[in-house]
C-alpha positions as CSV (number, residue, x, y, z in Angstrom):
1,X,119.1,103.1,89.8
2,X,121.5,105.4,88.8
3,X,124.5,103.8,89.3
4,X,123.4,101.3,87.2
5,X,123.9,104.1,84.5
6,X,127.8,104.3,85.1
7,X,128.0,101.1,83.4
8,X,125.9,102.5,80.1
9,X,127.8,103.5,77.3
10,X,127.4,107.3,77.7
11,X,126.6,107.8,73.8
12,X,123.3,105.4,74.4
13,X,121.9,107.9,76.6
14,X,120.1,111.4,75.5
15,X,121.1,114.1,77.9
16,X,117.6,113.9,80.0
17,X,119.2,110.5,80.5
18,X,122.6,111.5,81.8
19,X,121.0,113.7,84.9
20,X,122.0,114.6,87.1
21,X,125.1,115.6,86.5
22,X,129.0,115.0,87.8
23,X,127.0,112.0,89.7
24,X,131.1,110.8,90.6
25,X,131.5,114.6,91.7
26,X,129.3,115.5,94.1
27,X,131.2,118.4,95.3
28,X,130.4,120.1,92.0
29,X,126.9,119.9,92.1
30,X,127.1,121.0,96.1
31,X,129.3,123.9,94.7
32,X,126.9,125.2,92.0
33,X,124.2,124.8,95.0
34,X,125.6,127.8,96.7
35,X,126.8,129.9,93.4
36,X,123.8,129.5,92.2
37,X,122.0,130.6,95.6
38,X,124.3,133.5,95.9
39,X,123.1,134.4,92.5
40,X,119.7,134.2,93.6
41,X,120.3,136.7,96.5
42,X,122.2,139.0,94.1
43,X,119.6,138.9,91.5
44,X,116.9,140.1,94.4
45,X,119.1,142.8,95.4
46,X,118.8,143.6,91.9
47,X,115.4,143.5,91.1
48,X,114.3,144.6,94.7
49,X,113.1,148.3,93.5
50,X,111.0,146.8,90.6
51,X,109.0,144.4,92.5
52,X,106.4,145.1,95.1
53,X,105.7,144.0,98.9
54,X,105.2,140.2,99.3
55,X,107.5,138.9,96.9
56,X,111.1,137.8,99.5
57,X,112.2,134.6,97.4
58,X,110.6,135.3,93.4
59,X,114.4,134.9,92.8
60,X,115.3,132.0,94.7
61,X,113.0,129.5,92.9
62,X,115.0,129.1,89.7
63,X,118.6,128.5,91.7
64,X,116.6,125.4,93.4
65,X,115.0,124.0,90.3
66,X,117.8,124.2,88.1
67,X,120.4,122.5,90.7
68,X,118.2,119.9,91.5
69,X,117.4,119.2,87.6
70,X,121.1,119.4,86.7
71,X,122.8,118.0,89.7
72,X,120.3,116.1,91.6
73,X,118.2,116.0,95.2
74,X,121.2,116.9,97.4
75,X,122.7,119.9,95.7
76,X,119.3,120.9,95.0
77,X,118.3,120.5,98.9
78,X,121.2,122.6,99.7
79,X,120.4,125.2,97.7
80,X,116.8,124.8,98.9
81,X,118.0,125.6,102.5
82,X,120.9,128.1,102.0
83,X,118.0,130.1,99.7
84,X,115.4,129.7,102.2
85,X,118.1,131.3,105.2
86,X,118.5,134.1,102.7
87,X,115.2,135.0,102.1
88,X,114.4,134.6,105.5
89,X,117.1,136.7,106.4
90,X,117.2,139.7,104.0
91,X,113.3,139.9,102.9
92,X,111.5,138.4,105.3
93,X,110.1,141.1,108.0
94,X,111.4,141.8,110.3
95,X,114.5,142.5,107.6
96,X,117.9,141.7,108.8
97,X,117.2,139.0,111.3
98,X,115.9,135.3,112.2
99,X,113.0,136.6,114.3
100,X,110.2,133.8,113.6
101,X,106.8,135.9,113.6
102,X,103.5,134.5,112.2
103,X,104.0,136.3,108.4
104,X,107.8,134.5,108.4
105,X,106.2,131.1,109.5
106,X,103.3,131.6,106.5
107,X,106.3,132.7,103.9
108,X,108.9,130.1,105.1
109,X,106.1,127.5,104.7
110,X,105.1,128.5,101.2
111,X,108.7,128.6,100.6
112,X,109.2,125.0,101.7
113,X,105.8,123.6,99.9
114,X,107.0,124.8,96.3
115,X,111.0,123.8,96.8
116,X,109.5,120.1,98.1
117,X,107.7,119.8,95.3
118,X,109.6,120.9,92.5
119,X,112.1,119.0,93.8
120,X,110.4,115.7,94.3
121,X,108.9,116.0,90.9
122,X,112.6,116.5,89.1
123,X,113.8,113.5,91.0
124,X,110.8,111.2,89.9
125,X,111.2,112.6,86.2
126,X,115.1,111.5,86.6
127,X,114.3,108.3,88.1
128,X,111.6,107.1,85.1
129,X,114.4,108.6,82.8
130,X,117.0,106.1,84.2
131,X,114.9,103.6,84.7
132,X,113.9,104.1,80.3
133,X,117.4,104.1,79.5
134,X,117.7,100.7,81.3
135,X,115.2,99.5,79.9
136,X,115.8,100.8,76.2
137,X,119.5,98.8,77.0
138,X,117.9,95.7,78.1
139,X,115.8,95.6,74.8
140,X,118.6,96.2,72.6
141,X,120.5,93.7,74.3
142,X,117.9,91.6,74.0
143,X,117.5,92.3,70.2
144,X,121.3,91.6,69.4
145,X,120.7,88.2,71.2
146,X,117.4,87.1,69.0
147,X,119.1,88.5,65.9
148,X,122.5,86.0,66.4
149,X,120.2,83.0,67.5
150,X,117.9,83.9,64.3
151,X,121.1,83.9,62.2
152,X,122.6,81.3,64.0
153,X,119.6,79.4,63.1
154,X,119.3,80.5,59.5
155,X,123.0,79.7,59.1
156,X,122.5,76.0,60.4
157,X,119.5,75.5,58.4
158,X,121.6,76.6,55.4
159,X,124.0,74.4,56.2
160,X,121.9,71.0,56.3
161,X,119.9,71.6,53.7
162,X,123.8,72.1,52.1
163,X,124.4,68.6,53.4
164,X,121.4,67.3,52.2
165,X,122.2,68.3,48.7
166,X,126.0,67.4,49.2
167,X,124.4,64.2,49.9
168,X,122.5,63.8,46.6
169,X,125.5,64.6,44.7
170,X,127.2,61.8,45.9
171,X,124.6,59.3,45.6
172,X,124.1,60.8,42.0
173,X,127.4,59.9,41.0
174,X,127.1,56.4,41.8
175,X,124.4,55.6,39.1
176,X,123.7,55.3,35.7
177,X,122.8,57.7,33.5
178,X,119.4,57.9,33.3
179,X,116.5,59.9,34.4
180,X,117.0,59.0,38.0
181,X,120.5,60.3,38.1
182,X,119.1,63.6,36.2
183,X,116.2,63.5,39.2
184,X,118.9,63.6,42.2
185,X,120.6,66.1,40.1
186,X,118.4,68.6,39.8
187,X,117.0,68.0,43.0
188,X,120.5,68.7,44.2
189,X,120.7,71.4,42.8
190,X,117.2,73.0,44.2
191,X,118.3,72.2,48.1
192,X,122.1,73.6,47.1
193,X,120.3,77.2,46.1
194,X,117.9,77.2,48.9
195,X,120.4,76.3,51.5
196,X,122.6,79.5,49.9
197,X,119.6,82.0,50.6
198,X,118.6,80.5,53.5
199,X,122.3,81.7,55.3
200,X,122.0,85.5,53.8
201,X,118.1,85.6,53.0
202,X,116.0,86.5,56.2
203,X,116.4,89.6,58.9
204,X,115.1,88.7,62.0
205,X,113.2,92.4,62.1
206,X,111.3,90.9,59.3
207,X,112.2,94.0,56.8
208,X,111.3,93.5,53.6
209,X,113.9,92.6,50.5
210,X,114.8,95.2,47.9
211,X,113.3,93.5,44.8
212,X,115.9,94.5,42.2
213,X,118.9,93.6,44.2
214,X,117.7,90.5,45.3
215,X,116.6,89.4,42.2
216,X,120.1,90.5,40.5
217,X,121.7,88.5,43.3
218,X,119.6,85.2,42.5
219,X,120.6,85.3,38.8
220,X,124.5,86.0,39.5
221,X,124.2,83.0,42.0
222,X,123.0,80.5,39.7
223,X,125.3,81.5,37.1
224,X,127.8,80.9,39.4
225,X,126.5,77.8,40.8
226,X,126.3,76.4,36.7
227,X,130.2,76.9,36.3
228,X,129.3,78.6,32.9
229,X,132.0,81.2,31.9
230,X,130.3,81.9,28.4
231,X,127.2,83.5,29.5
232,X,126.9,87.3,28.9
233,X,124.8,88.1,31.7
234,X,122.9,91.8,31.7
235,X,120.6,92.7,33.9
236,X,118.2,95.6,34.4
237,X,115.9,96.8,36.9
238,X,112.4,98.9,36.3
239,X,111.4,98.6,39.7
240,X,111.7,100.2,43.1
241,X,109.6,98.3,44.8
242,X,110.4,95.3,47.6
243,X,109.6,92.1,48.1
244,X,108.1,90.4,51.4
245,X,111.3,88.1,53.5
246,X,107.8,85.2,52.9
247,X,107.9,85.5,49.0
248,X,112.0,85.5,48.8
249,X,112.4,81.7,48.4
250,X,109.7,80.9,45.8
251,X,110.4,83.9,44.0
252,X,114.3,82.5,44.2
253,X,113.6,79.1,43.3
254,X,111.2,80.1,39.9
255,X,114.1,82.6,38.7
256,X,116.6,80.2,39.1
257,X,114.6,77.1,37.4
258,X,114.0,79.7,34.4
259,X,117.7,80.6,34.5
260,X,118.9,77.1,34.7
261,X,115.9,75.9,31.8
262,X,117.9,78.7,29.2
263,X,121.3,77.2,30.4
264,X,120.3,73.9,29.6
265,X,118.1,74.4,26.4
266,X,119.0,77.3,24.6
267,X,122.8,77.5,25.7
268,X,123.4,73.8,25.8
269,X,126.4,73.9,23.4
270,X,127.0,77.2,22.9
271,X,126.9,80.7,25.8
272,X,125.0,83.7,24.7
273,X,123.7,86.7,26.2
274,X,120.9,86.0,29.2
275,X,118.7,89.0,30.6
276,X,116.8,89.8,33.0
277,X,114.8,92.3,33.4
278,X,112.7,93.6,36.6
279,X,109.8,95.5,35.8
280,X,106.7,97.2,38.1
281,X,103.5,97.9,36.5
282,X,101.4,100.2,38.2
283,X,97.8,101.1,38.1
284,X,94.8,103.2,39.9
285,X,94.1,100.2,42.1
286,X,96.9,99.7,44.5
287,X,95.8,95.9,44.4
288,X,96.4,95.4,41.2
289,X,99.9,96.7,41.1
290,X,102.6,93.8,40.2
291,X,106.1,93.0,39.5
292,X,107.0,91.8,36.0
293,X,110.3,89.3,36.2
294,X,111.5,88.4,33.0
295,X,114.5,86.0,31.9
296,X,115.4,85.8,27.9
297,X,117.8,84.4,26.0
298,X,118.9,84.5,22.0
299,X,118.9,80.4,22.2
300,X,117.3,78.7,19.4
301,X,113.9,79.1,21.0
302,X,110.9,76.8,22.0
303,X,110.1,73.8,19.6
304,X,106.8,73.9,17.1
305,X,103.9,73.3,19.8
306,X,105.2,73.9,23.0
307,X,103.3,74.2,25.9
308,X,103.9,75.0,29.4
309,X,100.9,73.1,31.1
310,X,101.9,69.8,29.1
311,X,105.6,70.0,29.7
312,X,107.1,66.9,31.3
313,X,109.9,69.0,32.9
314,X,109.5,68.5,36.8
315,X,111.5,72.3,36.9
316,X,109.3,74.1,35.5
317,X,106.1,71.9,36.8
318,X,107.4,73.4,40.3
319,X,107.7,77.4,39.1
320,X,104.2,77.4,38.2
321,X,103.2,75.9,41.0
322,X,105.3,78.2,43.2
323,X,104.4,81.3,40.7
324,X,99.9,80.1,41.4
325,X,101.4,80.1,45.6
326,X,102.5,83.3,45.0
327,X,99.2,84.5,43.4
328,X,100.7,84.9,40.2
329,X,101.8,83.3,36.7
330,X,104.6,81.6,35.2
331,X,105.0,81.8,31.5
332,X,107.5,80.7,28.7
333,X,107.1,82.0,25.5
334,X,109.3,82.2,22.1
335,X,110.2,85.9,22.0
336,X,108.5,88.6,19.7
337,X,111.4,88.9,17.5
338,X,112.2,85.6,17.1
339,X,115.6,85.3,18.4
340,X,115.5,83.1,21.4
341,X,112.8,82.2,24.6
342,X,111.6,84.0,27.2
343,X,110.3,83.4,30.6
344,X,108.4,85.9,32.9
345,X,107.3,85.7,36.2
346,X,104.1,88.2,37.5
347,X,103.5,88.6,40.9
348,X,101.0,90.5,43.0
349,X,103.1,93.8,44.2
350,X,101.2,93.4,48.2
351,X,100.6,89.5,48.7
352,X,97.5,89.0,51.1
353,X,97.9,88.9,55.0
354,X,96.7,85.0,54.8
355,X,98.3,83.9,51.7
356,X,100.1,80.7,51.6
357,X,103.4,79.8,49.3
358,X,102.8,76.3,49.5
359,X,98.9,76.8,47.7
């Protein structure tokens, strides 16, 4: 058991996990026996005055706990046995002698009882110590293994879906224009920015995403993605809050169909400035507490009439579906001042245990 320690990094361990000590020195631990049971004697000699009859080893106890704690069952059984002669010896009546009456063979085996004891007990506590250390190694071990297959994993699923929409693209660019060539388009495009996330989205301890940063790093990626250059992009966060690993990809997919909608609408010939904004809203109910996501433009706006429900735009058919499977609400709206759409996104701040994102 404890060798298998030897082979532990000695920073993974806590100190209770490192006892005993000088395990590849013995002959310290052997050596403090007999200090420390010299000290013992000295410390009676001491103390001898102050204590009254009946009392031979009170100071020899503490010399064969502490080296069996520190150093283990063999120095502590020495100094078990070179205390017991010295009590026996010096304080023991008859003084000054080995003579083995009935009061030495009562003291001597009160002596024994407690040392045996103490000792056995510091010696199991060491042995469940090493044996936790072990097993505290084995789960980490474990853990770094699940979290490279996990990634592993997420990385491969990244990649097909990749090859999927790699795929698309080609097949795109081999037909007409037309709606069907726009269809494998965008629908390229959708697998392309899921198979992105899905290589840097998910821990495998299931921690939940920082809602600002994510959402900052979804925008910035679909910018990227659109190979515009004249887009003025500002973003800015109202919210500390986070967002569950199971609500990263819808919540991805609606922010980046409302990006790509103002790209293609309102910025079609023209860049402009594009913001989005993360906002929290919070009330007495924890329930009702949600997360505001809002993308705006200064584009020439929605047309006379517009509405969401009757739109024939598959993009933004699928973020209100993904917004009602998050148990929220997808909305486009001409903006207040006139200058340009925007989109917002509201979503429940703590989804149900038994929601479901494809609802």
């Amino acid at each position: 058991m404890f060798k298998a320690l030897r082979d532990l990094p000695p920073d993974s361990l806590t100190f209770l996990q490192r006892l005993p000590l000088a395990r590849r020195r013995p002959w310290i631990g052997y050596g403090v026996a007999i200090l420390s049971s010299l000290a013992g004697l000295l410390l009676r000699w001491a103390v001898g005055g102050a204590l009254p009859d009946g009392f031979p080893y009170i100071t020899f106890f503490p010399p064969v706990i502490l080296t069996a704690f520190f150093f283990g069952v063999g120095p502590g059984a020495l100094a078990a046995l070179l205390c017991g002669l010295l009590s026996w010896y010096f304080f023991i009546p008859p003084v000054d002698s080995f003579a083995l009456d009935f009061r030495a063979v009562v003291a001597l085996a009160f002596f024994l009882g407690i040392v045996v004891v103490d000792i056995a007990l510091v010696h199991w506590m060491q042995i469940a110590n090493a044996r936790l250390a072990l097993e505290q190694r084995k789960s980490a071990e474990l853990a770094e293994t699940r979290e490279m297959l996990f990634k592993e994993l997420q990385h491969r699923v990244g990649n097909n879906l990749q090859m999927v929409s790699s795929l698309l693209t080609v097949q795109q660019r081999g037909m007409r224009e037309g709606e069907g060539k726009q269809a494998l388009a965008d629908a390229s495009r959708r697998l392309g920015l899921i198979g992105r996330l899905q290589r840097t989205l998910y821990r495998s301890d299931g921690a939940q995403l920082p809602l600002g940063s994510y959402i900052n790093r979804i925008a910035q990626d679909t910018l990227d993605a659109s190979g515009r250059r004249d887009i003025r992009y500002v973003f800015d966060e109202k919210a500390q809050g986070t967002l569950e690993a199971k609500d990263a990809v819808p919540t991805a997919l609606v922010v980046a169909e409302a990006i790509s909608n103002a790209l293609e609408h309102a910025y079609a010939y023209a860049g402009g400035p594009l913001e989005v904004t993360v906002v929290e809203n919070e009330y007495e109910d924890e329930a009702d507490r949600c997360y505001i996501i809002c993308i705006q433009d200064e584009g020439t706006g929605l047309p006379d009439g517009f509405e969401l429900e009757g739109s024939d735009s598959l993009g933004l058919r699928i973020a209100c579906t993904l917004a009602k499977g998050l148990r929220g609400e997808f909305t486009l709206d001409n903006r207040v001042d006139g200058k340009g759409a925007i989109a917002r996104l509201v979503i429940p701040a703590s989804q149900p245990e038994d929601y479901d994102a494809a609802a």
